[in-house]
PDB file of N, CA, C and O in Angstrom, chain B, residues numbered from 101:
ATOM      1  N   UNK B 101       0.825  -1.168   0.000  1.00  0.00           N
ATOM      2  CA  UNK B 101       0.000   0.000   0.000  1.00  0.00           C
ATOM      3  C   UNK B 101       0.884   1.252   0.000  1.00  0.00           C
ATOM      4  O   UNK B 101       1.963   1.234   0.594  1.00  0.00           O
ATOM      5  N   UNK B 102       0.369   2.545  -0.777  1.00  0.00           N
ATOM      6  CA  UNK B 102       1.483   3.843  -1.041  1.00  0.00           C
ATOM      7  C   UNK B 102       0.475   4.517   0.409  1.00  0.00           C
ATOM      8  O   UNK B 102      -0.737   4.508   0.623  1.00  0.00           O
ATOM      9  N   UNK B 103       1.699   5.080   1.227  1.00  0.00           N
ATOM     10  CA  UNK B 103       1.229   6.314   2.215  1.00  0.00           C
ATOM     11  C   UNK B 103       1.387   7.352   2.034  1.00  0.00           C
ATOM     12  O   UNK B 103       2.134   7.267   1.060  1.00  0.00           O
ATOM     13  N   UNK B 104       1.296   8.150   2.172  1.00  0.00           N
ATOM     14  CA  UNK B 104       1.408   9.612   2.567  1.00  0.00           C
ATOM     15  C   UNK B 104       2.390  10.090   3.462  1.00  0.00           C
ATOM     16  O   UNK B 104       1.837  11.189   3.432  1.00  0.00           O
ATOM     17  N   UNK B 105       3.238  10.259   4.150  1.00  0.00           N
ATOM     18  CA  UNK B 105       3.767  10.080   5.583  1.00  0.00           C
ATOM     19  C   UNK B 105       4.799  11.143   5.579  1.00  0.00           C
ATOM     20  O   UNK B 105       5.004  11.811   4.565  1.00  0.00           O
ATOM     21  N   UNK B 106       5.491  11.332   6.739  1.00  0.00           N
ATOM     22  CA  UNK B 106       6.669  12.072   6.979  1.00  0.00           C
ATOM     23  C   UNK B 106       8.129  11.488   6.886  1.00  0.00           C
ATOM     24  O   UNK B 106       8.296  10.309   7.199  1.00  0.00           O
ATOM     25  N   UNK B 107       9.080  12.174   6.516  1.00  0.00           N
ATOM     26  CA  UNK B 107      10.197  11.194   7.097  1.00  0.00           C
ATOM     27  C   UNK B 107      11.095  12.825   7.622  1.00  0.00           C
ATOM     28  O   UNK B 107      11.104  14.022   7.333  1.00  0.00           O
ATOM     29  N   UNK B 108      11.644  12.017   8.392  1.00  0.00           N
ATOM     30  CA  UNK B 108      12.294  13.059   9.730  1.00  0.00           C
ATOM     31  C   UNK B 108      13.991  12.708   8.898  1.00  0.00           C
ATOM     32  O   UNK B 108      14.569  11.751   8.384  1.00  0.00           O
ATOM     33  N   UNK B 109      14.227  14.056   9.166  1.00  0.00           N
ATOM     34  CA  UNK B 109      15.510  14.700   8.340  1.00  0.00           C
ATOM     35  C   UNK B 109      16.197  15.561  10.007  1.00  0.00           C
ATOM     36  O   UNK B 109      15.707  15.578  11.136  1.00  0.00           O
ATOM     37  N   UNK B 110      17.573  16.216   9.424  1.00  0.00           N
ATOM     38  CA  UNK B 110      18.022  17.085  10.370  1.00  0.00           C
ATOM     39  C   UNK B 110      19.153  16.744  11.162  1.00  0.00           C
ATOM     40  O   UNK B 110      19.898  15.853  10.755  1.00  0.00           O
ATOM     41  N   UNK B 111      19.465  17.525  12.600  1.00  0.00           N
ATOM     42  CA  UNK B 111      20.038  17.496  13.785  1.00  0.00           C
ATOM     43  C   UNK B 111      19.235  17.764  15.270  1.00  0.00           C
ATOM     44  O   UNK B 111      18.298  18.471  15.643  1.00  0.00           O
ATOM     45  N   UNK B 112      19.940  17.014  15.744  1.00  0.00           N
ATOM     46  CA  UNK B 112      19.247  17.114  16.961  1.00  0.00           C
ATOM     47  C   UNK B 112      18.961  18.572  17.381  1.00  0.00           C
ATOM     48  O   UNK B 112      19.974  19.267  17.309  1.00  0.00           O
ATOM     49  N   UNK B 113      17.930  19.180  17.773  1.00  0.00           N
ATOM     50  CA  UNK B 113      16.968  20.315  17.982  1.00  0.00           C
ATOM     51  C   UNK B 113      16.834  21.190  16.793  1.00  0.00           C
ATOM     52  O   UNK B 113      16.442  22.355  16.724  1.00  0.00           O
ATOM     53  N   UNK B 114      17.342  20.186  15.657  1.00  0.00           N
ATOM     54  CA  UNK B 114      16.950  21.630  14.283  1.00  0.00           C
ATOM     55  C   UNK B 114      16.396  20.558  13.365  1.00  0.00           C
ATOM     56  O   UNK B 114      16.727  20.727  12.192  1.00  0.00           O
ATOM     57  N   UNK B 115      15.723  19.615  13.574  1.00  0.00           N
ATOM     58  CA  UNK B 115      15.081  18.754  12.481  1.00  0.00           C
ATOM     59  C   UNK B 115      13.360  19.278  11.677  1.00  0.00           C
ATOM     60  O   UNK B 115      12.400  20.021  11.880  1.00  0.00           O
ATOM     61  N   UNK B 116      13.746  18.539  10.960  1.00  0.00           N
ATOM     62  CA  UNK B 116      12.517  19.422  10.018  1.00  0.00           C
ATOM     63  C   UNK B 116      11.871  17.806   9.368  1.00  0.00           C
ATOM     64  O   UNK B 116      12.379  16.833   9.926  1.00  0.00           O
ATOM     65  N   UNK B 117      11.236  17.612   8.700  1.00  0.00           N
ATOM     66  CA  UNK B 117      10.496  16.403   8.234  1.00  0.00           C
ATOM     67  C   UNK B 117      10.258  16.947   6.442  1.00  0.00           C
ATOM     68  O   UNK B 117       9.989  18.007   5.878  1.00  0.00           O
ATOM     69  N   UNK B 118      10.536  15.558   6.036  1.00  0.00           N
ATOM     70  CA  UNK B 118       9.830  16.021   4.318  1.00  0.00           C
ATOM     71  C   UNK B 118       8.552  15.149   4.238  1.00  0.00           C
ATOM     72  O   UNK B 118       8.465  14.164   4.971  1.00  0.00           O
ATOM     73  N   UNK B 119       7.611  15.454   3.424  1.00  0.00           N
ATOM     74  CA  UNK B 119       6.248  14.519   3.503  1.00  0.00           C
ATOM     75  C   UNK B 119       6.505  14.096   1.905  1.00  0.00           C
ATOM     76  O   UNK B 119       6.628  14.762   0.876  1.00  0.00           O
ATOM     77  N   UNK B 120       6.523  12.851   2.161  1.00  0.00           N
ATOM     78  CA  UNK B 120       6.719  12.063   1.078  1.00  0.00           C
ATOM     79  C   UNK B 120       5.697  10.870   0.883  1.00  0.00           C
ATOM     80  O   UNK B 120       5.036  10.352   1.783  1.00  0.00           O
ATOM     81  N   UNK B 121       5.689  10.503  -0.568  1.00  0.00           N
ATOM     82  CA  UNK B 121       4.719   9.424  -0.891  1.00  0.00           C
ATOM     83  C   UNK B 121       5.592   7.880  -0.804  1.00  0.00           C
ATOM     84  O   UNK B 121       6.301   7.647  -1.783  1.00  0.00           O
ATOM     85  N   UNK B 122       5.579   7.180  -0.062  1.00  0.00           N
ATOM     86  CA  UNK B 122       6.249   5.953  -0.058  1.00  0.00           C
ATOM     87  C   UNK B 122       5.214   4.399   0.351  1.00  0.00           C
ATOM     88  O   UNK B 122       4.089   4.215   0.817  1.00  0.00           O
ATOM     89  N   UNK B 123       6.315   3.537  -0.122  1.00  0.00           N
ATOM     90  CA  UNK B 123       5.187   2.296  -0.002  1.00  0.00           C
ATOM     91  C   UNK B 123       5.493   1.968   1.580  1.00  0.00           C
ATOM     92  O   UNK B 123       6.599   2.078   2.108  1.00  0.00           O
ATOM     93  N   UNK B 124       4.186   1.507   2.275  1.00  0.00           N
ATOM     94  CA  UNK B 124       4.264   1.288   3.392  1.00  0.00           C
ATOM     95  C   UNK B 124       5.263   0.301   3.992  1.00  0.00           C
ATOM     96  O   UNK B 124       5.265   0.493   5.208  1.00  0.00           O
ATOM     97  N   UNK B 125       5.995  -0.538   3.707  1.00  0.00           N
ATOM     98  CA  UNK B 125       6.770  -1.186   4.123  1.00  0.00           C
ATOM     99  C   UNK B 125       7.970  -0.616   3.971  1.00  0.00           C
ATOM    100  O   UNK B 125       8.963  -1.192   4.417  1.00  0.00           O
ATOM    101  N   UNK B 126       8.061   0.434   3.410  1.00  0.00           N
ATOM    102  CA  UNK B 126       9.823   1.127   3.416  1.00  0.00           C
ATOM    103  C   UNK B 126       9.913   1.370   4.982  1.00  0.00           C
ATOM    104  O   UNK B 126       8.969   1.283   5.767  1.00  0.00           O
ATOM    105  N   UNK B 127      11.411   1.737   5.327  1.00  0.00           N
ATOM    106  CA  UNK B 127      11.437   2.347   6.011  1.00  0.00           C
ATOM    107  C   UNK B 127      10.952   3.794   6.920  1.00  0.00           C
ATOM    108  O   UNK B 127       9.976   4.242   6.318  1.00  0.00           O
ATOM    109  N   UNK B 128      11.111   4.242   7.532  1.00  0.00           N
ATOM    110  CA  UNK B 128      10.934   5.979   7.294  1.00  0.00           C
ATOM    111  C   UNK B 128      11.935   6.290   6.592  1.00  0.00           C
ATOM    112  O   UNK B 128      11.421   6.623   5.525  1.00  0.00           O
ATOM    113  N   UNK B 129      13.206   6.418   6.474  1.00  0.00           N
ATOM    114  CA  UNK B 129      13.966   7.660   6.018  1.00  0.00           C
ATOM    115  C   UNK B 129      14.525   6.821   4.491  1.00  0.00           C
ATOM    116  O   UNK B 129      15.304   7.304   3.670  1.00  0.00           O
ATOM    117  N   UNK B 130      13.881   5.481   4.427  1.00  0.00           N
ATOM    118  CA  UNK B 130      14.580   4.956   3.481  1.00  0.00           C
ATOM    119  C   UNK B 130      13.536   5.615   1.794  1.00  0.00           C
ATOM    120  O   UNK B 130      13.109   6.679   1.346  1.00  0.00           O
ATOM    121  N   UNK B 131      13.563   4.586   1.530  1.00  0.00           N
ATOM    122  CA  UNK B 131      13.397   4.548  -0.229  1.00  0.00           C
ATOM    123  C   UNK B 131      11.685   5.338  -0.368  1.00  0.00           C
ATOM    124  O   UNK B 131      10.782   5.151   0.447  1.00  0.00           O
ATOM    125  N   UNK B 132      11.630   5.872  -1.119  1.00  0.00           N
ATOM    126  CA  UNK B 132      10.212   6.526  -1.812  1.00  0.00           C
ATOM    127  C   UNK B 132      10.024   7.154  -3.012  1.00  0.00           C
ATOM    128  O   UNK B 132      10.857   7.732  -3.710  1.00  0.00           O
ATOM    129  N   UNK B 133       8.669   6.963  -3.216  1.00  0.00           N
ATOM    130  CA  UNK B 133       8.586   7.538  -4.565  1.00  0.00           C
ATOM    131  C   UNK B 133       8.850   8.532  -5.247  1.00  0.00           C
ATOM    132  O   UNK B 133       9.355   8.663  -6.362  1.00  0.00           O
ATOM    133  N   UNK B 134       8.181   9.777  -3.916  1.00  0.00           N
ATOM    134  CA  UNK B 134       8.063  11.120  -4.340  1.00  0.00           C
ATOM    135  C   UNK B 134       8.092  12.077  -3.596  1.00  0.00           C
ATOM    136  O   UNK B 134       7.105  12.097  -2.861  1.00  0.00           O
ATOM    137  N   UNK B 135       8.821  12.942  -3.436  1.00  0.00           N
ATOM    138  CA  UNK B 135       8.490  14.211  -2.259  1.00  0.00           C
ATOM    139  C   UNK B 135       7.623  15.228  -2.643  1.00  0.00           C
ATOM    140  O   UNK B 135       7.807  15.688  -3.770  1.00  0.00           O
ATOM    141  N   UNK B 136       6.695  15.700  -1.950  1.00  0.00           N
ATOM    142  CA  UNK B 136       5.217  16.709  -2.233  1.00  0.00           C
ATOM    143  C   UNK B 136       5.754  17.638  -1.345  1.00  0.00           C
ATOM    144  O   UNK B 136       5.504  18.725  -1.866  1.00  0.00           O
ATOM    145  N   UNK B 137       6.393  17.844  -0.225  1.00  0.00           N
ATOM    146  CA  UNK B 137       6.414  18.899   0.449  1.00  0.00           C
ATOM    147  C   UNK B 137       7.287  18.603   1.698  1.00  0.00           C
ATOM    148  O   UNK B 137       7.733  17.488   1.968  1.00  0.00           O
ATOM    149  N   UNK B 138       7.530  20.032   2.626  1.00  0.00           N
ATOM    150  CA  UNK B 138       8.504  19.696   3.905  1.00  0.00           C
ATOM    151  C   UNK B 138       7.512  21.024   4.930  1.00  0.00           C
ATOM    152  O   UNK B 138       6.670  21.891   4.697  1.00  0.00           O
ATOM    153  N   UNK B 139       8.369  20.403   6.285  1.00  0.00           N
ATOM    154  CA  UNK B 139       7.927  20.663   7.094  1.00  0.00           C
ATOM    155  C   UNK B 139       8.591  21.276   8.626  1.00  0.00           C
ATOM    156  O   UNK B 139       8.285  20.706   9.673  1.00  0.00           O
ATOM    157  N   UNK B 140       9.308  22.210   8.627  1.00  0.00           N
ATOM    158  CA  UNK B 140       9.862  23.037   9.764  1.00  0.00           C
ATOM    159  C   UNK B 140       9.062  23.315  11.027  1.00  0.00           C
ATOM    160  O   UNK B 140       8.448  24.378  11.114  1.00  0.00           O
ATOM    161  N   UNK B 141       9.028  22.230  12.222  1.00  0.00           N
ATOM    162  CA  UNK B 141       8.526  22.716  13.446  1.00  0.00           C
ATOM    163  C   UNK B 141       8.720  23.293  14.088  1.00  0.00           C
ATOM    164  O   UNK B 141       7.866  23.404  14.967  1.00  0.00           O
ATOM    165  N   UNK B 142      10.039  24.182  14.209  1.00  0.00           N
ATOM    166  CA  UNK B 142      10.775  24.715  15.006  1.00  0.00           C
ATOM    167  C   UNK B 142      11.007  25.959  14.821  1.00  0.00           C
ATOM    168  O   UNK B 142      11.985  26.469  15.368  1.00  0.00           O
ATOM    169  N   UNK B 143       9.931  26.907  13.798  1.00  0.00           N
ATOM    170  CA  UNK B 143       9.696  27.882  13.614  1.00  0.00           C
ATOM    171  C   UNK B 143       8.481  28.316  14.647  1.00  0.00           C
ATOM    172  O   UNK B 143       7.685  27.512  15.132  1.00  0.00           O
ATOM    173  N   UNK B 144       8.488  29.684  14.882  1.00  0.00           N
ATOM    174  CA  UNK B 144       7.662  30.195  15.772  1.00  0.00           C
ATOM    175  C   UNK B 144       6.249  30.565  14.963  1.00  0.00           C
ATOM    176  O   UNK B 144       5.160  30.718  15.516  1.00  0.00           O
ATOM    177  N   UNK B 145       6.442  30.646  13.892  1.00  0.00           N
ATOM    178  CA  UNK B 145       5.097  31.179  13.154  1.00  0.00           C
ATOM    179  C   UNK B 145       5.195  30.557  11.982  1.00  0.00           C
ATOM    180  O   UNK B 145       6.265  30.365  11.404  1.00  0.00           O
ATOM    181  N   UNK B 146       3.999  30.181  11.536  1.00  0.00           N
ATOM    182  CA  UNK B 146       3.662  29.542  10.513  1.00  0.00           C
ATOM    183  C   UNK B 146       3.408  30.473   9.546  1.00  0.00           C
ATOM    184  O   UNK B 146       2.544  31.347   9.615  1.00  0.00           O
ATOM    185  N   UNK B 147       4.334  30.236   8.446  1.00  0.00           N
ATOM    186  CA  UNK B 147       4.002  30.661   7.046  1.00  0.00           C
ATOM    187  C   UNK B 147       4.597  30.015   5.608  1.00  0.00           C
ATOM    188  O   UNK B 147       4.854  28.813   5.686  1.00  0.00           O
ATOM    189  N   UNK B 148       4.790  30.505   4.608  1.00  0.00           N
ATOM    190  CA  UNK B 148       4.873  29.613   3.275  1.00  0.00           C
ATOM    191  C   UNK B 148       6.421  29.433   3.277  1.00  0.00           C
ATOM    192  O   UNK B 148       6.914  28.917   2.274  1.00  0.00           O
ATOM    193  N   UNK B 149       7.579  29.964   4.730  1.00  0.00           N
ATOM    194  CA  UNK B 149       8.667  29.781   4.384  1.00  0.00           C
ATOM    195  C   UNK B 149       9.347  28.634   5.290  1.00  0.00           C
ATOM    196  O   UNK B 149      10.545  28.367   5.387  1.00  0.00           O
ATOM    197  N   UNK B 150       8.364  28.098   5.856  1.00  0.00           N
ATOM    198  CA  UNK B 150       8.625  26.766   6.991  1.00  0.00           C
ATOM    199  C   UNK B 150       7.790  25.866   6.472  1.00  0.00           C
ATOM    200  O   UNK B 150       7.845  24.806   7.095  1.00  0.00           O
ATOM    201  N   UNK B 151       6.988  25.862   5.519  1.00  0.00           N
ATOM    202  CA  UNK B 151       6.145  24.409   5.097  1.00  0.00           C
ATOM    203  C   UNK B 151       5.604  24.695   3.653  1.00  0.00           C
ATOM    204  O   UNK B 151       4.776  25.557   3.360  1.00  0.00           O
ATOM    205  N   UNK B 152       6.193  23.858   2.844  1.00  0.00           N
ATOM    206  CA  UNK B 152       5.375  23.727   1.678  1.00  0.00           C
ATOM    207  C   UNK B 152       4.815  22.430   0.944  1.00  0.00           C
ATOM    208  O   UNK B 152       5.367  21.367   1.231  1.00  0.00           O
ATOM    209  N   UNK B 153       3.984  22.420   0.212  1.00  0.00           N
ATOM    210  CA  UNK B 153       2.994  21.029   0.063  1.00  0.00           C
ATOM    211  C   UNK B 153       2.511  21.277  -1.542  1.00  0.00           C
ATOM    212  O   UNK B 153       1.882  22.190  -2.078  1.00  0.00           O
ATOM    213  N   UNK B 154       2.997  20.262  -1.951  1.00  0.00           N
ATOM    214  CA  UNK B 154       2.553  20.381  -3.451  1.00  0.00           C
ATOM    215  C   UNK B 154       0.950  19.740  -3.718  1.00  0.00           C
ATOM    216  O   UNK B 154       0.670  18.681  -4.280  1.00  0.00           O
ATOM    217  N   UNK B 155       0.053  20.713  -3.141  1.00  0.00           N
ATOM    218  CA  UNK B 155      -0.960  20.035  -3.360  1.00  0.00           C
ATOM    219  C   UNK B 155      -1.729  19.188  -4.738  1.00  0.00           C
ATOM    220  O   UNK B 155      -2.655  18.402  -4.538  1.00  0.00           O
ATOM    221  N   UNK B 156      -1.283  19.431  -5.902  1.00  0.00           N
ATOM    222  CA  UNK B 156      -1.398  19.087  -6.933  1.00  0.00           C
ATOM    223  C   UNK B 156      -1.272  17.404  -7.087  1.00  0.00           C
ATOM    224  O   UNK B 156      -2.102  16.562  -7.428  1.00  0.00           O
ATOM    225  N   UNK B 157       0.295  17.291  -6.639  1.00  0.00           N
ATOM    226  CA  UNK B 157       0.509  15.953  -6.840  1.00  0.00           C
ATOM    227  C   UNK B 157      -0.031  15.023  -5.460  1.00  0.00           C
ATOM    228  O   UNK B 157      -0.144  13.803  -5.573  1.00  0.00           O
ATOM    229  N   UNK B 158      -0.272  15.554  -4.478  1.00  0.00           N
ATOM    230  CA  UNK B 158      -0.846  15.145  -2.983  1.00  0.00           C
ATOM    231  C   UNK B 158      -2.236  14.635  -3.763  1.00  0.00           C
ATOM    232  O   UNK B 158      -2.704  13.499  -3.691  1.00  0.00           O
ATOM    233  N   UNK B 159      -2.737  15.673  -4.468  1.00  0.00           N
ATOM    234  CA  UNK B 159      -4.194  15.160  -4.900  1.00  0.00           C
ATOM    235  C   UNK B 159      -4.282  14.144  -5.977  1.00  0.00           C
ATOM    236  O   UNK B 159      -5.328  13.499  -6.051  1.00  0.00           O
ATOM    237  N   UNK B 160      -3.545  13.967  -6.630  1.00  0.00           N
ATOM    238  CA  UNK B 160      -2.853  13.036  -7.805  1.00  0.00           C
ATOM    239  C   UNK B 160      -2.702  11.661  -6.992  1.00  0.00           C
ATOM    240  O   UNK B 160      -3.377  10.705  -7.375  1.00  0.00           O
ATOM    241  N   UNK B 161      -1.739  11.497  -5.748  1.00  0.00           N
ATOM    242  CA  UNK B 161      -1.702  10.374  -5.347  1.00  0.00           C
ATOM    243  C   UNK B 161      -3.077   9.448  -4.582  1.00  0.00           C
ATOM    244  O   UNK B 161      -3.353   8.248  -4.552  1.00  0.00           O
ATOM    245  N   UNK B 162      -3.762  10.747  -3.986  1.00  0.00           N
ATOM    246  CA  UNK B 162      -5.113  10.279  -3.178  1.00  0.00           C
ATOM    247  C   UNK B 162      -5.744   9.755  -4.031  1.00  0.00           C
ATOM    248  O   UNK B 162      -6.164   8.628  -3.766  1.00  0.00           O
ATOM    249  N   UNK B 163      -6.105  10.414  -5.547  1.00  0.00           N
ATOM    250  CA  UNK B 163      -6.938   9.811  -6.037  1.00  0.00           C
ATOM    251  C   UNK B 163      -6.100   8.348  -6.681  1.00  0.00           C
ATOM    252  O   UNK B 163      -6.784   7.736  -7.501  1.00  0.00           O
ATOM    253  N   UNK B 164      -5.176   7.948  -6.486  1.00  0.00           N
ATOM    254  CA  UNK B 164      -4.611   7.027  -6.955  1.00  0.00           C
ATOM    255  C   UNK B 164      -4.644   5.881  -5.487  1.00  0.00           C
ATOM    256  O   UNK B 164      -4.162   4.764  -5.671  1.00  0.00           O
ATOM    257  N   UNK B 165      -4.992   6.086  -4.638  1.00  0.00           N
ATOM    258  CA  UNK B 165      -5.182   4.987  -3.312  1.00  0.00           C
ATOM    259  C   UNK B 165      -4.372   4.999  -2.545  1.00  0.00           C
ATOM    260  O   UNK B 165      -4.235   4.071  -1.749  1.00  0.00           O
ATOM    261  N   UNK B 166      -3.295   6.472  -2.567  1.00  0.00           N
ATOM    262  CA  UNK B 166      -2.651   6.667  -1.508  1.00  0.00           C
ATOM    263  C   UNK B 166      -3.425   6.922  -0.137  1.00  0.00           C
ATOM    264  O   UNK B 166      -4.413   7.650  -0.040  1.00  0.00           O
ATOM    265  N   UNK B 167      -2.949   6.353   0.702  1.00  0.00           N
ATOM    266  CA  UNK B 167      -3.281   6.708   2.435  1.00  0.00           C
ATOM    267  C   UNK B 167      -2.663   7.737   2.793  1.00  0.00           C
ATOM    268  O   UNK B 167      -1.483   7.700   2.442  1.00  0.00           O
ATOM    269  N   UNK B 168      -3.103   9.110   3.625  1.00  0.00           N
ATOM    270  CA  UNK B 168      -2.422   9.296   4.446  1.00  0.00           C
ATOM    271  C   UNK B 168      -2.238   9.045   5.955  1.00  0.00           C
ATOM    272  O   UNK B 168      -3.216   8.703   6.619  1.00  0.00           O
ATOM    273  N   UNK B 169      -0.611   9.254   6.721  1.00  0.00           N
ATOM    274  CA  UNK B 169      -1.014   9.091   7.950  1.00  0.00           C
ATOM    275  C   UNK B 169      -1.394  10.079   8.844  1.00  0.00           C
ATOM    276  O   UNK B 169      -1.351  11.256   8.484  1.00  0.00           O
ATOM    277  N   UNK B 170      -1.883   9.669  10.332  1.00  0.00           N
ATOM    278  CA  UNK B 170      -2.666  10.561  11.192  1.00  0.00           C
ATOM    279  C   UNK B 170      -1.861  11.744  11.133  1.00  0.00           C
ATOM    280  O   UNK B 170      -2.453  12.707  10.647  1.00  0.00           O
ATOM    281  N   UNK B 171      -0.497  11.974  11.546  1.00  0.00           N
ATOM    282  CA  UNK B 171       0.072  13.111  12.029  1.00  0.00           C
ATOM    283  C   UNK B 171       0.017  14.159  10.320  1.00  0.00           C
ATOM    284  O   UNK B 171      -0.427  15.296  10.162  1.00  0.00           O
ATOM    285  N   UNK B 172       0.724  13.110   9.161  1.00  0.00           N
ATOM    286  CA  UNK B 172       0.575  13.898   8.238  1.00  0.00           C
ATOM    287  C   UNK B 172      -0.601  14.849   7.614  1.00  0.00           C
ATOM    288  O   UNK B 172      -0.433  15.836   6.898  1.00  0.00           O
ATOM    289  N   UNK B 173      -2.196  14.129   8.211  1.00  0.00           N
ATOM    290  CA  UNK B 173      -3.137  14.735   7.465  1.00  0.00           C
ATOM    291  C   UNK B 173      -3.230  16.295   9.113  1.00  0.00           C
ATOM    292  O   UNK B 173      -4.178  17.081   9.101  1.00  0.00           O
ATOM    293  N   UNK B 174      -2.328  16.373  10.042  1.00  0.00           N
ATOM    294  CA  UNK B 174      -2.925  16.904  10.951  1.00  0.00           C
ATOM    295  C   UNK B 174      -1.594  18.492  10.398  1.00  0.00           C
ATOM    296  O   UNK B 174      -1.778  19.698  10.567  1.00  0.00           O
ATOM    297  N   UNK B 175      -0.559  17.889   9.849  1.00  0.00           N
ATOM    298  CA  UNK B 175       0.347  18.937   9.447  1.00  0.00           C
ATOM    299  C   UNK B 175      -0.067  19.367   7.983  1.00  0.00           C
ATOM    300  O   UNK B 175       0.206  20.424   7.414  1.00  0.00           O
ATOM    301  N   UNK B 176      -0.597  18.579   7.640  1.00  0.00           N
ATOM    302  CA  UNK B 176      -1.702  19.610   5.671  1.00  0.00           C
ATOM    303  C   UNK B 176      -2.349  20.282   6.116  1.00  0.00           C
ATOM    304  O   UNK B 176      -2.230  21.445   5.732  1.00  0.00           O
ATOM    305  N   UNK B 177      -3.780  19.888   7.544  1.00  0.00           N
ATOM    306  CA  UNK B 177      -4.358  21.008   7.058  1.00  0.00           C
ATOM    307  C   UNK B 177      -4.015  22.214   7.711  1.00  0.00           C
ATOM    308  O   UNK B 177      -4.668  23.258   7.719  1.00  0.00           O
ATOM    309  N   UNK B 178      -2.585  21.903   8.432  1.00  0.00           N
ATOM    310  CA  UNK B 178      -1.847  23.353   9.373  1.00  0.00           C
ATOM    311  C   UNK B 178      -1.699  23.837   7.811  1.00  0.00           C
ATOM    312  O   UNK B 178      -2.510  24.747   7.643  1.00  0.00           O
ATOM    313  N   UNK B 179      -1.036  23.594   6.718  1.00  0.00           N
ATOM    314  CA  UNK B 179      -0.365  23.959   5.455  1.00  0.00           C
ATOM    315  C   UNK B 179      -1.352  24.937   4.874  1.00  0.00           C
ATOM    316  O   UNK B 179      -1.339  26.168   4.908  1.00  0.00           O
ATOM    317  N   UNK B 180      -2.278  24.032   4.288  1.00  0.00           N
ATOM    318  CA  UNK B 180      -3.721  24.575   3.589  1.00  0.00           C
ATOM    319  C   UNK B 180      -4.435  25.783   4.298  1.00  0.00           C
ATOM    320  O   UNK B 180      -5.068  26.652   3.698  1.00  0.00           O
ATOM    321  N   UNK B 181      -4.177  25.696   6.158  1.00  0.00           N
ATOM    322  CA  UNK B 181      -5.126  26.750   6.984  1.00  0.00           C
ATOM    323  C   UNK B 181      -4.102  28.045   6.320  1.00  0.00           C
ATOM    324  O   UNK B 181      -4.482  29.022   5.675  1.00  0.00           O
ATOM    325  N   UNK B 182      -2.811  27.704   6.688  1.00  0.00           N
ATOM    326  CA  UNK B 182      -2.001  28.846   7.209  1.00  0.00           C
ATOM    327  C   UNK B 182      -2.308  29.613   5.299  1.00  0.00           C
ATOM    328  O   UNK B 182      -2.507  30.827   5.240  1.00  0.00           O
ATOM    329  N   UNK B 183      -2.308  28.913   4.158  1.00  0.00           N
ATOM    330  CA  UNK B 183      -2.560  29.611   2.791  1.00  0.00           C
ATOM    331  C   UNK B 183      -4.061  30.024   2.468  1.00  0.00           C
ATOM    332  O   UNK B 183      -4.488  30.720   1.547  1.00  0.00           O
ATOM    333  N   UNK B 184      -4.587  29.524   3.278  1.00  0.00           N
ATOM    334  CA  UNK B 184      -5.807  30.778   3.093  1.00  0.00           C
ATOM    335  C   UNK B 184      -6.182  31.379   3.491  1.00  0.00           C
ATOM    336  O   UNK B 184      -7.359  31.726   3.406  1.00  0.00           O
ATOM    337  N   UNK B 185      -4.846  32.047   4.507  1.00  0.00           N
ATOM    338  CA  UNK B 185      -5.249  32.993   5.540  1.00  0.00           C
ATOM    339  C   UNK B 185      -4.447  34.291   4.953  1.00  0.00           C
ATOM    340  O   UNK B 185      -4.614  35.434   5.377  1.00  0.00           O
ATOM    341  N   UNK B 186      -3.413  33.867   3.746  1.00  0.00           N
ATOM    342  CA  UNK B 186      -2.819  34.836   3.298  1.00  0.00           C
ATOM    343  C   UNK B 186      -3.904  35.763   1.727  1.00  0.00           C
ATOM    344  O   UNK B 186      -3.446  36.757   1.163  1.00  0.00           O
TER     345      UNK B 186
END
């Protein structure tokens, strides 16, 4: 099955995550298909220069039977809120 998911990048207290499309049995940080977007927690304010999300191809994979996971669908719609607030 293809997920949706994060994989955790970085150094210890400066890590950031990329959200990538991979098959569920990879690893996290190992092998995947595709990267759609990344993700900086360690910014104080949310805007388009700590997270970006290629929603295009995100919607490309859903309709193709990608899953996403819990935390990832909880950091899109931080993505999606924070761009239609601009």
């Amino acid at each position: 099955m293809v997920k949706i998911r994060l994989s955790l990048h970085g150094n210890k207290n400066k890590h950031f995550y990329k959200i990538i499309v991979a098959n569920s049995r990879s690893p996290r940080n190992g092998r995947f298909i595709e990267q759609i977007g990344f993700f900086y927690p360690n910014k104080t304010q949310i805007n388009n220069k700590n997270m970006i999300l290629k929603t295009d191809r995100m919607l490309y994979w859903i309709k193709n039977g990608a899953q996403i996971t819990k935390k990832t669908k909880k950091i899109i719609n931080k993505i999606i809120r924070s761009k239609n607030k601009e």
